[in-house]
C-alpha positions in Angstrom: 0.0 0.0 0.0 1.0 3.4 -0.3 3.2 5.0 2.5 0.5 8.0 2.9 -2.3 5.3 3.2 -0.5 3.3 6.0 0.4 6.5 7.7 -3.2 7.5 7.6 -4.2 4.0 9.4 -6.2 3.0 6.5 -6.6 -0.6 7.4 -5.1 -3.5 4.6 -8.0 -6.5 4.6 -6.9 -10.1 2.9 -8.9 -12.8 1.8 -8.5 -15.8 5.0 -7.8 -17.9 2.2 -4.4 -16.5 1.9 -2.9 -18.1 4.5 -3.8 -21.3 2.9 -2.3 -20.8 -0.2 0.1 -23.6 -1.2 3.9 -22.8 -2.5 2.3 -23.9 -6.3 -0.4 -20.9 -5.6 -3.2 -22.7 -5.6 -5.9 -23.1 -2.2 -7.2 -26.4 -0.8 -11.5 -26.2 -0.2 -12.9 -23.3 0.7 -14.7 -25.5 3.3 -10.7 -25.1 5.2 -10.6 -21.3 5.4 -14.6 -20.4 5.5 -17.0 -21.2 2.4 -17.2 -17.3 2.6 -13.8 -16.8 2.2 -14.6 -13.7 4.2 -11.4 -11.1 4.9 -9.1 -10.6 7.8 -7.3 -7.4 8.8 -3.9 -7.1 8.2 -2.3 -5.6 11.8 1.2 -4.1 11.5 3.1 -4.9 14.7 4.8 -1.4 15.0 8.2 -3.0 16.6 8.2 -4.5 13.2 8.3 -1.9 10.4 11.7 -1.5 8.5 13.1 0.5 5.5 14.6 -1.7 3.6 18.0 -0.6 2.6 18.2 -2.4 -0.7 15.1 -1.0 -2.1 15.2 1.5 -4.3 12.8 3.3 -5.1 12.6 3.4 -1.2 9.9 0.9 0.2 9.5 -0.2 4.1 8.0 -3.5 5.5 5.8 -4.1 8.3 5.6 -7.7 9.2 1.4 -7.9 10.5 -0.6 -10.1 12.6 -3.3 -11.6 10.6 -6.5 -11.0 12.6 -10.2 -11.6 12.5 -12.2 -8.6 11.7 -13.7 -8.7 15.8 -10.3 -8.6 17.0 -9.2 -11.8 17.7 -6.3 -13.4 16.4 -6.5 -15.9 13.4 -6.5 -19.7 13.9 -4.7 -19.9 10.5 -1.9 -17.2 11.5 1.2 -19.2 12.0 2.3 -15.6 13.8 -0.8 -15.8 16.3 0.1 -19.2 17.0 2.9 -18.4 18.2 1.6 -15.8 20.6 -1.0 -18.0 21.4 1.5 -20.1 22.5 4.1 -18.1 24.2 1.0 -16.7 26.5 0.2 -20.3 27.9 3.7 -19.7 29.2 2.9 -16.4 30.4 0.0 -17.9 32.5 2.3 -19.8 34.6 4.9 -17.5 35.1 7.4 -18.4 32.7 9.2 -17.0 29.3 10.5 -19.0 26.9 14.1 -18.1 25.4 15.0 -18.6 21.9 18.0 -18.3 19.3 17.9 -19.9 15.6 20.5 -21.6 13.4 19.7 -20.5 9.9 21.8 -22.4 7.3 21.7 -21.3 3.6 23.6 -22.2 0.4 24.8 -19.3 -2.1 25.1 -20.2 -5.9 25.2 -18.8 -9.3 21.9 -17.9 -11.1 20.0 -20.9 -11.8 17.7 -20.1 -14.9 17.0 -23.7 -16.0 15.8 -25.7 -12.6 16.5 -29.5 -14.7 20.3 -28.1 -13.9 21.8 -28.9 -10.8 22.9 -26.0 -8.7 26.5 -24.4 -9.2 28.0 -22.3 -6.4 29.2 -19.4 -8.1 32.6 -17.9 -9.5 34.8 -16.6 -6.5 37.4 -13.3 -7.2 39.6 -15.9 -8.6 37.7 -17.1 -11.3 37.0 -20.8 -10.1 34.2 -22.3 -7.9 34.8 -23.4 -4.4 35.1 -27.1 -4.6 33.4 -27.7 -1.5 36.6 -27.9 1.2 36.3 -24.8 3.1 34.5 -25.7 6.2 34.5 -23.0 8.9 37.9 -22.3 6.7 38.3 -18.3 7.8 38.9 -17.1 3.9 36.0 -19.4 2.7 33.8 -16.6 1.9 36.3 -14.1 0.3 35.4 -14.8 -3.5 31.5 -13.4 -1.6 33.1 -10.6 0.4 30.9 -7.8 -1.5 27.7 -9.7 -1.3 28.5 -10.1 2.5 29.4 -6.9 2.9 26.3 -5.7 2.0 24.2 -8.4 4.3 25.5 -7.5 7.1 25.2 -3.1 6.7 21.7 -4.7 5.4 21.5 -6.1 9.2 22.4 -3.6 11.2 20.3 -1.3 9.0 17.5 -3.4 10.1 18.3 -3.6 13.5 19.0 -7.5 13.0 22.0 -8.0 15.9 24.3 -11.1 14.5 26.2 -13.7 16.7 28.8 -15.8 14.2 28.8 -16.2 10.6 30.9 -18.8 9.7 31.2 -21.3 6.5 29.3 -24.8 6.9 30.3 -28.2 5.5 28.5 -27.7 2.2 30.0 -26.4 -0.9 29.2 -22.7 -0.9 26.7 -23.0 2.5 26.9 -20.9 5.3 25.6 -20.2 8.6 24.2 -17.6 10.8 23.7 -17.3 14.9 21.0 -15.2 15.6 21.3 -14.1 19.0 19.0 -15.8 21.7 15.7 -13.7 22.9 12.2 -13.3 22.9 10.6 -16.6 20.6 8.4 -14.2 18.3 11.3 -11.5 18.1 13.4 -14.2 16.5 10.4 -15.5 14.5 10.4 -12.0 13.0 13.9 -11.7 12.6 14.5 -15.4 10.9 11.9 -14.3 8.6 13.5 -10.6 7.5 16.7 -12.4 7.4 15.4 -14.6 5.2 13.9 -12.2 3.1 17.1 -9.8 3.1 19.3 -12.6 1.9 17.4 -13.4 -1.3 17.2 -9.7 -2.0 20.5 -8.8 -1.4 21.7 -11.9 -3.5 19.9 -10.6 -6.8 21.7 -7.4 -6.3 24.8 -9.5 -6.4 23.8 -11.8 -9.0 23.6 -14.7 -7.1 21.1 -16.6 -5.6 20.1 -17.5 -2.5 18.6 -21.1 -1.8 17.2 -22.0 1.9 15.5 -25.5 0.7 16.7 -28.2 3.3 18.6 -30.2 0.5 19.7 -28.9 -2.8 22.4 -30.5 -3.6 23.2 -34.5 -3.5 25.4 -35.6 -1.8 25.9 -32.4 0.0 25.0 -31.7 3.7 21.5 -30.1 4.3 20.4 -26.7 5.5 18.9 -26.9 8.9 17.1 -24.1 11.1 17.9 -25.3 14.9 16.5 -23.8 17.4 17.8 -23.3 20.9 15.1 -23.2 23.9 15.1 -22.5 27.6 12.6 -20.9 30.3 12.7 -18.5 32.1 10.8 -17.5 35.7 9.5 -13.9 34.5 10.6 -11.1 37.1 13.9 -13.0 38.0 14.9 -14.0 34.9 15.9 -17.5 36.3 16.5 -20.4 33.7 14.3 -23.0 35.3 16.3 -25.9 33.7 19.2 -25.2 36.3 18.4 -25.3 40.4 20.4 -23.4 42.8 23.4 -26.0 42.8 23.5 -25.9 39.0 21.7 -29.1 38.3 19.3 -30.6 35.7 15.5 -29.8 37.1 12.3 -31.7 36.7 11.2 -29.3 34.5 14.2 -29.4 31.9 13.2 -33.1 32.3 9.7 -32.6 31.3 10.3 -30.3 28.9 12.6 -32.9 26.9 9.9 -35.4 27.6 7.0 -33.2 26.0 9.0 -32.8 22.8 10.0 -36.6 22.0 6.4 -37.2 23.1 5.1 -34.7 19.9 7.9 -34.5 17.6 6.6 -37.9 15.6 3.4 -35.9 15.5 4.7 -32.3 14.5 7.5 -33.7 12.0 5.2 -32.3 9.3 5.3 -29.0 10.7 8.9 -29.2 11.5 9.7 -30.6 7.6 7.0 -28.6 5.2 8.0 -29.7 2.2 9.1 -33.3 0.0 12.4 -32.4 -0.3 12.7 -31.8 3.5 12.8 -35.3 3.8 15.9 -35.6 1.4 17.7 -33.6 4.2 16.2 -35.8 7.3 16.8 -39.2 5.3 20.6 -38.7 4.4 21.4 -37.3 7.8 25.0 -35.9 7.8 24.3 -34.2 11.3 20.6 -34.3 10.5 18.5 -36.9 12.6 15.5 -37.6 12.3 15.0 -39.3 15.6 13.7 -37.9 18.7 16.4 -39.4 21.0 18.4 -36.9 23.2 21.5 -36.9 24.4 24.1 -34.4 26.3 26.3 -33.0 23.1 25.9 -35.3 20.2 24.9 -34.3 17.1 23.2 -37.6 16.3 20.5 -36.9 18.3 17.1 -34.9 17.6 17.4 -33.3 21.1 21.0 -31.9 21.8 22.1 -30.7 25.2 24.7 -28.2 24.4 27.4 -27.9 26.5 27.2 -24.8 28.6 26.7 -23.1 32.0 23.6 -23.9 34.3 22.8 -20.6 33.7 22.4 -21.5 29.4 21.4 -24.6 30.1 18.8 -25.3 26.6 17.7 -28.2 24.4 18.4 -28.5 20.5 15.6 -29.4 18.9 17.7 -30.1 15.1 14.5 -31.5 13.3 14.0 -28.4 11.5 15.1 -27.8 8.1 16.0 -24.1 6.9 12.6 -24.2 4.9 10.6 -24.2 7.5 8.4 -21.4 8.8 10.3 -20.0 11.8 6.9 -19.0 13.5 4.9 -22.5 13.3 8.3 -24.3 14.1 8.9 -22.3 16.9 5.4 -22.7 18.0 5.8 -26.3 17.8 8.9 -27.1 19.6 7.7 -24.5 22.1 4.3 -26.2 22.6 5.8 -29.4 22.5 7.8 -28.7 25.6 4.9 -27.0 27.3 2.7 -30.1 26.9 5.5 -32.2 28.8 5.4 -29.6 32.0 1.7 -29.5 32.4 2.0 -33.5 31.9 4.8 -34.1 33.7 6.4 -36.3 31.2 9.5 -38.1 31.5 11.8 -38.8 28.6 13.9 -41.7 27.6 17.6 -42.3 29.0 19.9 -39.6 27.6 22.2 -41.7 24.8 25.4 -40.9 23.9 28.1 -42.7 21.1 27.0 -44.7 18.3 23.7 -45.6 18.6 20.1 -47.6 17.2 16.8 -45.1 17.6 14.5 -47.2 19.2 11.4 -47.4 17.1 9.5 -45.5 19.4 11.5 -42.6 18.9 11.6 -42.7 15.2 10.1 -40.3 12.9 8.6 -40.2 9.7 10.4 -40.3 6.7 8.6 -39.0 3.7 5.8 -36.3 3.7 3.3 -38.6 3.2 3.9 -40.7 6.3 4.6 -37.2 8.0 1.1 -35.5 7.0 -0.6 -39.1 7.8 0.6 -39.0 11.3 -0.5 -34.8 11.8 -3.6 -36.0 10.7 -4.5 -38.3 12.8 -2.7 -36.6 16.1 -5.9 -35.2 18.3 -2.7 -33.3 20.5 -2.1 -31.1 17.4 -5.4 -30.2 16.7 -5.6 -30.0 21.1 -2.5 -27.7 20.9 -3.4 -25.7 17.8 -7.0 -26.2 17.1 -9.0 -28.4 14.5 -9.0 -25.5 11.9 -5.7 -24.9 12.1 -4.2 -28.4 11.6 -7.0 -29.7 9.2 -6.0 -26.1 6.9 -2.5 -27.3 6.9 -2.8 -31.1 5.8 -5.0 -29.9 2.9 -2.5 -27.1 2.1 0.5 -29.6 2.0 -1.9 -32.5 0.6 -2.4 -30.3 -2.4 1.6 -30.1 -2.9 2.7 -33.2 -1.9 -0.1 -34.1 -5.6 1.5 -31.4 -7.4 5.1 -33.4 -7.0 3.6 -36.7 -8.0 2.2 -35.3 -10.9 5.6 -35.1 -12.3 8.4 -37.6 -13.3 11.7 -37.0 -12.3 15.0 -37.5 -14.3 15.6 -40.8 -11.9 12.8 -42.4 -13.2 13.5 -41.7 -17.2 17.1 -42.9 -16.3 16.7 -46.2 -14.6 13.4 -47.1 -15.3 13.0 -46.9 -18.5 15.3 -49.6 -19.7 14.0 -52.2 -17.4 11.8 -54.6 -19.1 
C-alpha cells in the first residue's frame, strides 16, 4: 500500500484464504478457510516496520498479525500461533528463550531448474570445490555480497552472533542471537527475506531449501530453547546447585512425546525429507543426548545458567513462527503433563522405534492427521488447513516424473 495510506491507518483487509495458499499458488476447499472466504485485517506490529535498505525506489515493511475482523487473532496465522502459545507460558509465570541456526547455500543464477545448482565464480575465477568448512577465507570470492548483508543487518536492526562457513559447498551459517521466541520469529523471517534480496543485487542466488544439492550436507534451522521465571529472569532448567530440574526433564519429555506428531510441521516440504533421510548431522530421531549431534534433542554444553535443548529436526525451509510454536508447545505439553523422557544416549547408537520419525511427507502428513494433540495444541481448523495445504503439494510433486525415473526405469523390461 502506499506510504500515505499506512500513515493514515487505513486498514489492509486479505482474503482468509491466503494463508492457505500452497507454494504452487493454488488453495485447498474453501470449506478449510470459511466457504465465505470472508477477509481478515492485516495488523502491522509497530516493533516491526523497516526501511529496507536495498530497495530502491525506497519501500519499508511491516511484518502484521493476521487477525479476525472482531479482533481476535486468526487460527490460520502461524504468527498468532505463536503468541497463542508463548502466553500459555505467560500464564504460569514463565518466558521462553530462543535463538535460531539458519543455514543457507549461495550459488550462481540458476535459470534452467532440470540443472543442478553451481555455487558461483569466487574473485579468482574458479568455484569453491566444497573444502572450506569454517575455513576463515571461505567466503572471500562473496566478500561484497557479505558486505552488503551485514550493513543490510544492522540497518535493520538485525543484531548477529557468528557467521561462519558450513560443511557444504558454498553453504553458510548464521547465529541469531537468543531472545524473545516471536522476536526471533520476526527476525529469521527478514533475514530470510534480506538474503534473497541482497543476493539478486549480487547476481547470485540465495537457496534456503533443506537439501539442494546431492550428496551435499542439508540446510537446517535449529533452534535453541530455555525458560525463564518472568521477574527473576531464572532459567528454570538449572536449580540453585546448578543441576538438571524436573522441569528441563519434562520439557525434553513433551518434545519426544510430539515431535513424531509435529514432524510435518517441523519438515513442510518433500524435499525436506531428502535432508532428514541422508542425515549428515541431521536426525530424524527424537532421541536426546548431552552433546551429540546424532541426536534430535542436543544438550549443548554450557553453564547452568544457558542450560537449553536442540531441537535439530528443522530444516531451513521451514516457517520459523509455526516451528517455533511447535517445539515450544511441544515442551509446554510435557510440563503440564509431567512427562519423563527416555535415558539420555550418547556414542553410536540404534533409535529405538518408538523414537523414530517419519520419513517422507506422506507418512509425515498421515501421522499430523491423525494426532488429536495437534489439533488440542493448535486447534482443528488450524491443523485440518495445513494437511489440505501440504496435501495439495505433496499431488503437485507426484504429478511429475523425475529424471531418476527416465534414467533407470526406462530400460527395465
Amino acid at each position: 500500500m502506499t506510504a500515505e495510506g499506512f500513515l493514515d491507518g487505513r486498514r489492509l483487509q486479505m482474503a482468509r484464504g491466503v494463508l492457505l495458499q500452497c507454494i504452487m499458488g493454488g488453495y485447498p476447499a474453501a470449506r478449510f478457510y470459511g466457504s465465505d472466504d470472508g477477509d481478515l485485517a492485516l495488523v502491522p506490529d509497530p516493533a516491526q516496520i523497516h526501511r529496507l535498505p536495498w530497495s530502491n525506489p525506497p519501500r519499508a515493511l511491516a511484518i502484521c498479525d493476521a487477525d479476525e475482523l472482531t479482533g481476535e487473532h486468526s487460527n490460520l496465522s502461524t504468527r498468532g500461533q505463536l503468541k497463542a502459545v508463548i502466553a500459555r507460558y505467560a500464564a504460569l509465570g514463565l518466558a521462553p528463550v530462543v535463538a535460531t541456526e539458519l543455514e543457507f547455500f549461495v550459488f550462481a543464477p540458476n535459470p534452467d531448474p532440470t540443472q543442478p545448482f553451481q555455487p558461483p565464480l569466487g574473485l579468482d575465477g574458479r568455484r569453491e570445490d566444497g573444502h572450506s568448512a569454517f575455513s576463515v577465507s571461505s567466503n572471500n570470492g562473496l566478500r561484497p555480497f557479505f558486505s552488503d548483508v551485514y550493513q543490510c543487518m544492522a540497518a535493520l536492526g538485525l543484531p548477529r552472533d557468528t557467521f561462519m562457513h558450513e560443511m557444504g559447498v558454498s553453504q553458510f551459517e548464521i547465529n541469531l542471537l537468543h531472545g524473545d521466541p516471536l522476536l526471533l520469529a520476526d527476525q529469521t523471517l527478514l533475514f530470510k527475506h534480506l538474503l534473497k534480496e541482497v543476493a539478486l543485487k549480487h547476481g547470485l542466488t540465495v537457496v534456503c531449501m533443506a537439501k539442494p544439492l546431492a550428496h551435499t550436507p542439508g540446510s537446517s534451522m535449529h533452534i535453541h530453547q530455555s525458560i525463564v521465571e518472568i521477574g527473576s529472569g531464572r532459567n528454570v532448567f538449572s536449580d540453585e546447585a546448578g543441576q538438571p530440574t524436573a522441569t528441563f526433564r519434562h520439557f525434553i519429555g513433551g518434545q519426544q512425546a510430539c515431535m513424531a506428531d509435529f514432524t510435518a510441521l517441523f519438515a513442510p516440504n518433500v524435499n525436506s525429507y531428502q535432508r532428514l533421510c541422508h542425515p549428515y548431522a541431521s536426525p530424524n530421531n527424537a532421541c536426546w543426548s548431552h552433546d551429540n549431534r546424532a541426536a534430535g534433542l542436543r544438550i549443548p554444553a554450557s553453564s547452568p545458567a544457558a542450560r537449553r535443548v536442540e531441537n535439530r529436526l528443522p530444516g531451513a525451509d521451514a516457517n520459523p513462527y509455526l516451528a517455533i510454536a511447535a517445539s515450544l508447545a511441544a515442551g509446554l505439553h510435557g510440563i503440564e503433563n509431567e512427562l519423563e523422557p527416555s535415558e539420555a544416549i550418547q556414542g553410536e547408537f540404534q533409535v529405538p522405534d518408538n523414537l523414530s520419525l517419519p520419513c517422507t511427507l506422506h507418512a509425515a502428513l498421515e501421522r499430523l492427521k491423525r494426532s488429536q494433540l495437534a489439533k488440542e495444541l493448535f486447534g482443528n481448523e488450524f491443523i485440518e488447513g495445513y494437511v489440505a495445504s501440504k496435501t495439495m503439494e505433496l499431488t503437485s510433486f507426484f504429478d511429475e516424473i523425475t529424471p531418476w525415473e527416465r534414467r533407470v526405469l526406462a530400460a527395465q523390461a
